[in-house]
MMTF fields as JSON, N, C-alpha, C and O atoms, coordinates in Angstrom:
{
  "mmtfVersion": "1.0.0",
  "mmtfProducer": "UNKNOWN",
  "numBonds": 271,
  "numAtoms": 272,
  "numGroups": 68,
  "numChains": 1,
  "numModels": 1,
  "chainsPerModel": [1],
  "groupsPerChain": [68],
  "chainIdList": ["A"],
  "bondAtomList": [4, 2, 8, 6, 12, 10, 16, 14, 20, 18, 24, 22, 28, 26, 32, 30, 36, 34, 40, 38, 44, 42, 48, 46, 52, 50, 56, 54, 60, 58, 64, 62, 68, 66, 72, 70, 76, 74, 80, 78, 84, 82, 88, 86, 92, 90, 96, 94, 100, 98, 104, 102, 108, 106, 112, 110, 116, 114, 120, 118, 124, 122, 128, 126, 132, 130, 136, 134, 140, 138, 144, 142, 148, 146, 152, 150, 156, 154, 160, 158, 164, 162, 168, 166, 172, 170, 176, 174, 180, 178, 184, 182, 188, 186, 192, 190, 196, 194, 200, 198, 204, 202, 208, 206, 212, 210, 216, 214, 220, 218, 224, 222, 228, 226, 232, 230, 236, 234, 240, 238, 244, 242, 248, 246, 252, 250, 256, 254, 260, 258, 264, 262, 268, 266],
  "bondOrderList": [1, 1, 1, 1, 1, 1, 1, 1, 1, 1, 1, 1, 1, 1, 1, 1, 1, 1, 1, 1, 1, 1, 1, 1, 1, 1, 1, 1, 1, 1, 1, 1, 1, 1, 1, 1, 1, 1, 1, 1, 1, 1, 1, 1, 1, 1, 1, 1, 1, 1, 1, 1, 1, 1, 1, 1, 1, 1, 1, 1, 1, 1, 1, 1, 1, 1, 1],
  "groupList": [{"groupName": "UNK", "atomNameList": ["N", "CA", "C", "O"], "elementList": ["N", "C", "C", "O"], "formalChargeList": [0, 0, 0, 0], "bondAtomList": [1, 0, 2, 1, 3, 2], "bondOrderList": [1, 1, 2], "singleLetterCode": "X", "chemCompType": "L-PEPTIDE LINKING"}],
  "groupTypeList": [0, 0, 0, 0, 0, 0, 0, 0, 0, 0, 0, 0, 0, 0, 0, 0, 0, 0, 0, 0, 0, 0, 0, 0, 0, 0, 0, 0, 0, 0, 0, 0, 0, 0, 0, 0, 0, 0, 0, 0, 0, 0, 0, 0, 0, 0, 0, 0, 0, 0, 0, 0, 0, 0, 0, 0, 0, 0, 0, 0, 0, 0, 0, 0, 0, 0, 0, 0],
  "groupIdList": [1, 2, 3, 4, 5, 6, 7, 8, 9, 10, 11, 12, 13, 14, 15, 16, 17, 18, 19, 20, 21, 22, 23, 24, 25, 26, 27, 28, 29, 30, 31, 32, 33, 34, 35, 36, 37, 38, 39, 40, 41, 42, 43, 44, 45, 46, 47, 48, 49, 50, 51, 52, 53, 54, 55, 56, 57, 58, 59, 60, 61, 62, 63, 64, 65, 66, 67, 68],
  "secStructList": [7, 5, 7, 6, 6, 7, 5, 7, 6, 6, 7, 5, 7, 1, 1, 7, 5, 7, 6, 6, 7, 5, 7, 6, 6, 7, 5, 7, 6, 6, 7, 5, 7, 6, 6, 7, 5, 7, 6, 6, 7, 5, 7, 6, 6, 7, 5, 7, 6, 6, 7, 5, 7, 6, 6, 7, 5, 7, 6, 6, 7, 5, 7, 1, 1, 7, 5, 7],
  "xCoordList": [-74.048, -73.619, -72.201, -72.0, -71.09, -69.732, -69.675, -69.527, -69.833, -69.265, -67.397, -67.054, -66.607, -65.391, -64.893, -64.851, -64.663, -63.663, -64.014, -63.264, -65.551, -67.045, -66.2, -65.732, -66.475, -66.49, -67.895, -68.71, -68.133, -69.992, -70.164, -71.172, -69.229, -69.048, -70.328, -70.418, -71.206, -72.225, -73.46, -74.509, -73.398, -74.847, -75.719, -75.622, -76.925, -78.824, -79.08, -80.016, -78.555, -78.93, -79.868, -79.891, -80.972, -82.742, -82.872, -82.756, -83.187, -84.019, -83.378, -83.856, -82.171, -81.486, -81.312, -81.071, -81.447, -81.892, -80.081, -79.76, -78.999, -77.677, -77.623, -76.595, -78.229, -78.294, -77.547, -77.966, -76.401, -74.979, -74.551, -74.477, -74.228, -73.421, -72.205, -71.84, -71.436, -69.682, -69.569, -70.153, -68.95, -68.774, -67.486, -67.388, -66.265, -64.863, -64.255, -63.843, -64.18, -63.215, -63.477, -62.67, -65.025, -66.051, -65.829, -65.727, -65.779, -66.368, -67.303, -67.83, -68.293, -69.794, -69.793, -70.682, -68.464, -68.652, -69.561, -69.091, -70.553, -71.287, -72.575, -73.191, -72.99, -73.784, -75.392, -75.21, -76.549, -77.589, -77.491, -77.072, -78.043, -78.232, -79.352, -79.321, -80.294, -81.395, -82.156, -82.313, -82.486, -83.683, -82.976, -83.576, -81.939, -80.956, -80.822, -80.272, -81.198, -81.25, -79.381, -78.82, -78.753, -77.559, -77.293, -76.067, -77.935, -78.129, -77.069, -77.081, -76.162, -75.218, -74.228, -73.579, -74.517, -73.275, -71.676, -71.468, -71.06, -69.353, -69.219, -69.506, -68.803, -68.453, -66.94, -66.625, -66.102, -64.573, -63.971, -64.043, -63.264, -62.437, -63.482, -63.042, -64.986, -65.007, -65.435, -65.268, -65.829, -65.621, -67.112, -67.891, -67.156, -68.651, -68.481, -69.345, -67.985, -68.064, -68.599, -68.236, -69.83, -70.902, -71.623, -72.1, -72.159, -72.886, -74.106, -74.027, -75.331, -76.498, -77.413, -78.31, -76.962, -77.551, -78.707, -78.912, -79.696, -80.685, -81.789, -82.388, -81.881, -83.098, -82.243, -82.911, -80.771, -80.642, -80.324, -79.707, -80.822, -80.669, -79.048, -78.47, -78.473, -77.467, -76.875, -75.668, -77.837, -78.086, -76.81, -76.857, -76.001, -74.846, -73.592, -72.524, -74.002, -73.031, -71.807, -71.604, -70.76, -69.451, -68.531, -67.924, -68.586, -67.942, -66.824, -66.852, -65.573, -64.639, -63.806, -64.023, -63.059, -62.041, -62.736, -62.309, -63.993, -64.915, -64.56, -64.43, -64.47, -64.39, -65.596, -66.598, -65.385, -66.719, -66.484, -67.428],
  "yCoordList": [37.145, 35.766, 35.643, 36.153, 34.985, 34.887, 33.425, 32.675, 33.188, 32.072, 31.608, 30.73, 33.153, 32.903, 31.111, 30.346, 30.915, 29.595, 28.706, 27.785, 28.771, 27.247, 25.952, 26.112, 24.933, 24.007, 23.686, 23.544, 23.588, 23.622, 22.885, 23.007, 22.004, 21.195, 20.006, 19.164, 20.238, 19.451, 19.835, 19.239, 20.715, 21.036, 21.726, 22.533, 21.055, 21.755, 22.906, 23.056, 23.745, 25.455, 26.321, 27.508, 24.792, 25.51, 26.207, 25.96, 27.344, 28.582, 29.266, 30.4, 29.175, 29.636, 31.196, 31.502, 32.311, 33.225, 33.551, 33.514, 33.845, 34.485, 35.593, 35.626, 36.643, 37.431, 38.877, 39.231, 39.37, 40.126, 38.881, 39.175, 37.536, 36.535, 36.804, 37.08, 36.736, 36.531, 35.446, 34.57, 34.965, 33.716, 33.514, 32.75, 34.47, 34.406, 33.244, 32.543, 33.033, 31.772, 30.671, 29.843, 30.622, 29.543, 27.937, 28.384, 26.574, 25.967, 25.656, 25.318, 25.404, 25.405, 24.175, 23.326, 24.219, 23.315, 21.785, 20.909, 21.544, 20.362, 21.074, 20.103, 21.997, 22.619, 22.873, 23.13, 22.769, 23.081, 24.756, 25.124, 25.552, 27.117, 27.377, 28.447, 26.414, 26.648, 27.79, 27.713, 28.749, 29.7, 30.659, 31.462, 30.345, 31.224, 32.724, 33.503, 32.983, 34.57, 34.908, 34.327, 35.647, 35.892, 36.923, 37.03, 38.076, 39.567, 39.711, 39.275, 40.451, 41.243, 40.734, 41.058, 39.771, 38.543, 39.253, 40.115, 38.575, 38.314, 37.295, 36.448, 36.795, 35.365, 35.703, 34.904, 36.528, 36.286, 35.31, 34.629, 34.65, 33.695, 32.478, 31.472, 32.398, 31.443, 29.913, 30.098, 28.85, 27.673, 27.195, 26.407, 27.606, 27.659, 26.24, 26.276, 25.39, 24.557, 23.183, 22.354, 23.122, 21.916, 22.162, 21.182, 23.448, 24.717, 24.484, 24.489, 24.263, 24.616, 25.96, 25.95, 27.14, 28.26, 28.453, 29.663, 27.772, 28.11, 29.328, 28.838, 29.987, 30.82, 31.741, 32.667, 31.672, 32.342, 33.592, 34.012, 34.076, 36.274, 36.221, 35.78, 36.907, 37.31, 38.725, 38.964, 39.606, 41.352, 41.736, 41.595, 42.113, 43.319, 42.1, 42.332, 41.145, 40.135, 40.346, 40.846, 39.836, 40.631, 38.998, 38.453, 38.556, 37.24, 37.636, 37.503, 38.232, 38.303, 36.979, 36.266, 36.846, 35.278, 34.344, 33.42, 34.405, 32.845, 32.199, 32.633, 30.627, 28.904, 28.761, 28.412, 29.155, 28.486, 26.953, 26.47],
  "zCoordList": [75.151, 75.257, 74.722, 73.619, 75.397, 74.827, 74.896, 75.861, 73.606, 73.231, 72.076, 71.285, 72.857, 71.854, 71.836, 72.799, 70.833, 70.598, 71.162, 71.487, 71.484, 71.969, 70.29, 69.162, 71.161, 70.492, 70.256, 71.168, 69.15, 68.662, 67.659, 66.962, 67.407, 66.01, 66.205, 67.098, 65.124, 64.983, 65.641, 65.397, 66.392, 67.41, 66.673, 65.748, 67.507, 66.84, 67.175, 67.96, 66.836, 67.1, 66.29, 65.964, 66.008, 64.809, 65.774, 66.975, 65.087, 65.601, 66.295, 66.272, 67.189, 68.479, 68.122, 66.955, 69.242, 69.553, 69.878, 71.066, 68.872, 69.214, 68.695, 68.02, 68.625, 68.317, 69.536, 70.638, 68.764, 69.394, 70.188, 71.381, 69.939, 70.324, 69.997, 68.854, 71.065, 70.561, 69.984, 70.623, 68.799, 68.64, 67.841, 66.881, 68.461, 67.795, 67.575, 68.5, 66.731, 66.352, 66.914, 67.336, 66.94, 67.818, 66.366, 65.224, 66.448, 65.808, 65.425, 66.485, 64.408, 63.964, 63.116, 63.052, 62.364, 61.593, 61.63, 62.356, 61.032, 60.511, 61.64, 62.081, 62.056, 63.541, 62.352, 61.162, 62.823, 62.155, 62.808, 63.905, 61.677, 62.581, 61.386, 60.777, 61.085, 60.116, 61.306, 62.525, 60.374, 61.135, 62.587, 63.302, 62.644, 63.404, 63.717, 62.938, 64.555, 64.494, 64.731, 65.659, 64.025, 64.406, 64.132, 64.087, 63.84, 63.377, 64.522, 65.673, 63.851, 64.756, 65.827, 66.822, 65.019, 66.372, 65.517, 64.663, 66.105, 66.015, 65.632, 66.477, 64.424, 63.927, 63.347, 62.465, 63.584, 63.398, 63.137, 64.16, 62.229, 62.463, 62.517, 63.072, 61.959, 62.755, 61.64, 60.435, 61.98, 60.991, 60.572, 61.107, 59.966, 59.041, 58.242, 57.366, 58.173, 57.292, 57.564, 58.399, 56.393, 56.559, 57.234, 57.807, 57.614, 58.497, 57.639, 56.41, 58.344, 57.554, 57.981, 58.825, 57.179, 57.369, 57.053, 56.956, 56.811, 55.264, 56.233, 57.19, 56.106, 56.786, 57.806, 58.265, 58.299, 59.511, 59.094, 58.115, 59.956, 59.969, 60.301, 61.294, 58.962, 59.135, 59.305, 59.351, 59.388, 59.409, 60.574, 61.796, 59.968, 60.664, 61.172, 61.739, 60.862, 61.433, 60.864, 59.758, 61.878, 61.257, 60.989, 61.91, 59.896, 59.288, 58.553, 57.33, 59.263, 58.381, 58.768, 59.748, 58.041, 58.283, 58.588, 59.28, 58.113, 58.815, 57.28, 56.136, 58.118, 57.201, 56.82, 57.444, 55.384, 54.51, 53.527, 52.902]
}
């Protein structure tokens, strides 16, 4: 799934199945990703902030330069 530089600010992504998702320099900010599978996605660059992670698989995910 390539979602580079998706505008995603605020979206319900409980439970969502992104797992090896591109998500370069994607926006997330204020996005639910409770229970999120994201093992091994690409989150580069990307804007984590007001992000509710609580439960999501973060295994091999590569979050360098991500907005916390």
């Amino acid at each position: 799934m390539n979602f580079q530089s998706a505008n995603l600010t605020g979206a319900d992504l409980n439970g969502a199945n992104l797992e090896g998702a591109n998500l370069k320099g994607a926006k997330l900010s204020g996005a639910n990703l409770q229970g999120a599978n994201l093992q091994r996605a690409y989150l580069r660059e990307v804007d984590l902030r007001e992000t509710d992670l609580t439960g999501a698989k973060l295994g091999g995910a590569n979050l360098l330069g991500a907005i916390r």
